[in-house]
C-alpha positions as CSV (number, residue, x, y, z in Angstrom):
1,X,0.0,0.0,0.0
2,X,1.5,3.5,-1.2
3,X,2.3,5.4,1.7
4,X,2.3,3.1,4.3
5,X,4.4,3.4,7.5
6,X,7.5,2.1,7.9
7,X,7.3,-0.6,11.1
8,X,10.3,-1.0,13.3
9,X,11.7,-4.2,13.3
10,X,11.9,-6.7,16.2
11,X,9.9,-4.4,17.9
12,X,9.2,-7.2,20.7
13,X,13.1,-7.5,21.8
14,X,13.8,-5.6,24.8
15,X,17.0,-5.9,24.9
16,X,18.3,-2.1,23.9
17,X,15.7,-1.0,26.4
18,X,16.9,-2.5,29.1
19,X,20.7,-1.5,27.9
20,X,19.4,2.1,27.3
21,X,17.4,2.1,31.0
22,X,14.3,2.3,29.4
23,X,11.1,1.6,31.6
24,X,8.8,-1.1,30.5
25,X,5.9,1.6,30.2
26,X,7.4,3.4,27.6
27,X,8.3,-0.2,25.4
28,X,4.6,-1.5,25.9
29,X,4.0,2.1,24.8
30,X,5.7,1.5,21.8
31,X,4.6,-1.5,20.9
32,X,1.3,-0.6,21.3
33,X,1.9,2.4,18.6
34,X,3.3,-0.2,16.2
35,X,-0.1,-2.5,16.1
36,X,-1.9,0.4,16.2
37,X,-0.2,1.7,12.9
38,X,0.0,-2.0,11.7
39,X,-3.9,-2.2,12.2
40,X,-5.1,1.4,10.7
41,X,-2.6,0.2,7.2
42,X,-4.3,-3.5,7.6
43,X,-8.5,-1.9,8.2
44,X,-7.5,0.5,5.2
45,X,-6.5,-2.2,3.2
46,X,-9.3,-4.5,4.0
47,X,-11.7,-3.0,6.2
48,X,-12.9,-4.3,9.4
49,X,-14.2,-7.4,8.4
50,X,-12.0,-8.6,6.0
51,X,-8.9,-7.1,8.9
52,X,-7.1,-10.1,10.2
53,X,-5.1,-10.1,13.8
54,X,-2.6,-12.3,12.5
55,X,-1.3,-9.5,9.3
56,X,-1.7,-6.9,11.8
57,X,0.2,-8.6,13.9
58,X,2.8,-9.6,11.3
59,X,3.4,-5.7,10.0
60,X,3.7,-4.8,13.7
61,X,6.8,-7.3,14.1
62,X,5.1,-9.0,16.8
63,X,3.3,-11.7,17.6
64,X,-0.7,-12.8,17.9
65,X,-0.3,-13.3,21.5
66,X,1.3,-10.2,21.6
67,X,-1.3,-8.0,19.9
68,X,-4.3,-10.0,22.1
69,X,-2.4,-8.3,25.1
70,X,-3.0,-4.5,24.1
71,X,-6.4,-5.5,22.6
72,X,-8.9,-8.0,22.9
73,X,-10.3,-7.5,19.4
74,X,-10.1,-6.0,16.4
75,X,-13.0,-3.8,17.4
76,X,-11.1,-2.8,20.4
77,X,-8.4,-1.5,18.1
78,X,-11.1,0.4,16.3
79,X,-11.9,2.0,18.9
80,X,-8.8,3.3,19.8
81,X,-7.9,4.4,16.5
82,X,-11.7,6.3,16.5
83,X,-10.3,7.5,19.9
84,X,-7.4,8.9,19.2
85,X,-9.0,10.9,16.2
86,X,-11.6,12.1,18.6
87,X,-9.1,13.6,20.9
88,X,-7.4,15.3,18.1
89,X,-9.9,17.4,17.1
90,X,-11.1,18.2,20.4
91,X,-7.9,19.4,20.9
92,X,-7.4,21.4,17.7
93,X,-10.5,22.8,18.4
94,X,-9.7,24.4,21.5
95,X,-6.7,25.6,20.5
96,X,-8.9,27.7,17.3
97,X,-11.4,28.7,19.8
98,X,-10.4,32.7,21.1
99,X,-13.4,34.3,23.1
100,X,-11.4,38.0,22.0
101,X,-12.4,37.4,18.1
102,X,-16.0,38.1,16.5
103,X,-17.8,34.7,16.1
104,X,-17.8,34.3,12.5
105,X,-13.9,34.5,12.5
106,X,-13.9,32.1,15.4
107,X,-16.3,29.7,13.2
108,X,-13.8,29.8,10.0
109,X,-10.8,28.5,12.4
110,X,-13.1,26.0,13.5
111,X,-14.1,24.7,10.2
112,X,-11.1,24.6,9.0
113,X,-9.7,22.3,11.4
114,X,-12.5,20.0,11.2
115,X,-12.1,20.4,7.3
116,X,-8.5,19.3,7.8
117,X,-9.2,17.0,10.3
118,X,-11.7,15.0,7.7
119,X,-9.4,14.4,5.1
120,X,-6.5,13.1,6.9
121,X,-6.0,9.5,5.9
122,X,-6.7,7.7,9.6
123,X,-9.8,9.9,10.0
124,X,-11.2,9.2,6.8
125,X,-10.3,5.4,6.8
126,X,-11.9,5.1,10.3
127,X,-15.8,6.9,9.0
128,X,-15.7,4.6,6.2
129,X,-15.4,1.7,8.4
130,X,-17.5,3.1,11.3
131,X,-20.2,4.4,8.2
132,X,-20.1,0.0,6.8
133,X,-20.3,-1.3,10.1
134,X,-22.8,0.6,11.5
135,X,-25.4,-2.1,11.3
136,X,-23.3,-5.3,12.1
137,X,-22.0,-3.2,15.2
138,X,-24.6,-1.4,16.9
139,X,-22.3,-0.8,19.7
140,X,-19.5,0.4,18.0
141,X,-21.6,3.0,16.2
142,X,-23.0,4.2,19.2
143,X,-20.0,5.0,20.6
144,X,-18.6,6.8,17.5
145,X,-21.4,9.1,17.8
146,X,-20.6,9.6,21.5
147,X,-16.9,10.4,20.7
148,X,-18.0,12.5,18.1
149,X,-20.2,14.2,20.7
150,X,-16.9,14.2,23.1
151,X,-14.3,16.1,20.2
152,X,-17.3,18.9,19.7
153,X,-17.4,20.2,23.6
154,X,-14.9,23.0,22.9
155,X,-17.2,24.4,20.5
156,X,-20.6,23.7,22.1
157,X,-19.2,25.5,25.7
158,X,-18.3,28.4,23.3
159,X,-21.5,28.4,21.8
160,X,-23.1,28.0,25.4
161,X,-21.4,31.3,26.0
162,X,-22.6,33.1,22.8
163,X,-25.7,32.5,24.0
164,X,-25.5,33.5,27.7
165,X,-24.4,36.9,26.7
166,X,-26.6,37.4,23.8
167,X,-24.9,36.9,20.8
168,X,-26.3,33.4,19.3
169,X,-30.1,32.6,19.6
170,X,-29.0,28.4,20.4
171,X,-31.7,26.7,22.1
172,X,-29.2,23.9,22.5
173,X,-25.6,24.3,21.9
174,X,-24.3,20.8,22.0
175,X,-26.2,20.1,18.9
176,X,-26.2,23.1,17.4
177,X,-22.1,22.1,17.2
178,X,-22.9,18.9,15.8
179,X,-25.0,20.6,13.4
180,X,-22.1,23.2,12.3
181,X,-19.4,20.3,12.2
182,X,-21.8,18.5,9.8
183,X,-22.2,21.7,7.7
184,X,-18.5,21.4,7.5
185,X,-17.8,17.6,7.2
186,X,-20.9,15.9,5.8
187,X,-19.7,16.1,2.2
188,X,-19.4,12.7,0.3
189,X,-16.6,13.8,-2.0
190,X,-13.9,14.0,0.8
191,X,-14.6,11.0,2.4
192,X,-15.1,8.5,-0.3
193,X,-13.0,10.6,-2.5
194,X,-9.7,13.2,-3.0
195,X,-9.9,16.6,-1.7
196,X,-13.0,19.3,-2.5
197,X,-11.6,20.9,-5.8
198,X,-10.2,24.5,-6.3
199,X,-13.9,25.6,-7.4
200,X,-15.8,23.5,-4.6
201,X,-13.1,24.9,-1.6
202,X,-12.0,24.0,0.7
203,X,-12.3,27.9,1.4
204,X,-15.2,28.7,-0.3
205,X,-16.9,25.6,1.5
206,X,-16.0,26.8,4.7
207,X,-17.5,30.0,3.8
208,X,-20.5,28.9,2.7
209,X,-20.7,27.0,5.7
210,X,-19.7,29.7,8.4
211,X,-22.6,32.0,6.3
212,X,-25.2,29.3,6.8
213,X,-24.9,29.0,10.4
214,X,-24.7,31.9,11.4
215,X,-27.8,33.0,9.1
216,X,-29.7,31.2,11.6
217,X,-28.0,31.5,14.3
218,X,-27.1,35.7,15.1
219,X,-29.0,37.4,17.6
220,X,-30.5,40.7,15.6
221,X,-28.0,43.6,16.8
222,X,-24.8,41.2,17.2
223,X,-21.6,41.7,16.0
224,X,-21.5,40.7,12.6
225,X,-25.5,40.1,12.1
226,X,-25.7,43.0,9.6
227,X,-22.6,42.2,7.8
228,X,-24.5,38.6,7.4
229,X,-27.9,40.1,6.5
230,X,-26.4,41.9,3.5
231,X,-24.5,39.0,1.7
């Protein structure tokens, strides 16, 4: 597969970390990285279903019994890859929030990471197999959503405060965020496809998207709302 990490051999031997004074927690750590990287190549390759412990264990360098100690499953490593791309964009997203800028600046930052976060190669690999198992995995779906819920609480306490002093008309901010994050990631062509074109955005998508919102959402007299009203 084109692009594919690079695994780091005899990655069970712990040798050098016991020469180096390494501490086992930071070899289980690493090993742990490597089936994780083994498995996102492997469920990219072949989806969940068709995934197999025994290749993911084999690009990791290390054995079955080995990968059945970090995870009991393959939809435990599914998880933790879904996980781990949750946290990322709950962390990029506080990092765009800044309660000094007006809110439609604040929502292009925001859009733009989740943009960006949507078309990275793990995130996209892991909707595609969340969006195909969704039936044969209840479970797993329902957490998704919840982890999805989890990454957007940066931007539904800042929309709690838009609200509080007046700004945004929300009636409820938590999916209000969902509601703006779909806006901004719901598009079919990035995840089953390349990158929105020149003409399609990705700026003129967020745009569009910010515009939409906020259309809806301004408080008549905001900052910004007659800027809006005479687009």
């Amino acid at each position: 597969m084109a692009g594919s990490p690079e695994f780091p051999q005899n990655v069970e031997s712990d040798a050098t970390d016991r020469a180096n004074g390494r501490p086992t927690r930071v070899r289980s750590e690493r090993i742990q990285s490597a089936i994780l990287a083994a498995a996102m190549v492997e469920f990219a390759d072949r989806g969940l279903h068709g995934g197999r412990i025994a290749r993911i264990a084999q690009r990791a360098n290390v054995t079955r019994a080995t990968v059945y100690k970090h995870f009991d499953s393959k939809e435990a490593i599914l998880e933790k890859l879904s996980a781990t791309c949750a946290q990322r964009v709950r962390s990029t997203l506080a990092q765009a929030i800044d309660m000094e800028q007006a809110p439609a600046a604040v929502l292009r930052a925001v859009a733009s990471c989740l943009y960006r976060c949507s078309i990275l190669a793990d995130s996209k690999a892991i909707s595609r197999i969340e969006v195909a198992e969704s039936e044969r995995l209840p479970a797993v779906a329902r957490r998704s959503r919840e982890r999805r819920s989890l990454a957007l609480e940066p931007l539904s306490e800042y929309f709690e405060k838009l609200s509080m002093n007046g700004q945004l008309t929300l009636e409820d901010p938590p999916r209000a965020a969902m509601q703006f994050a779909h806006l901004v990631t719901s598009a079919l062509e990035p995840l089953f496809g390349d990158e929105l074109t020149a003409e399609q955005g990705p700026e003129t998508w967020i745009n569009s998207a910010v515009d939409v919102f906020l259309r809806g959402a301004l408080c008549p007299g905001a900052a910004g709302h007659d800027d809006m009203s005479s687009r």
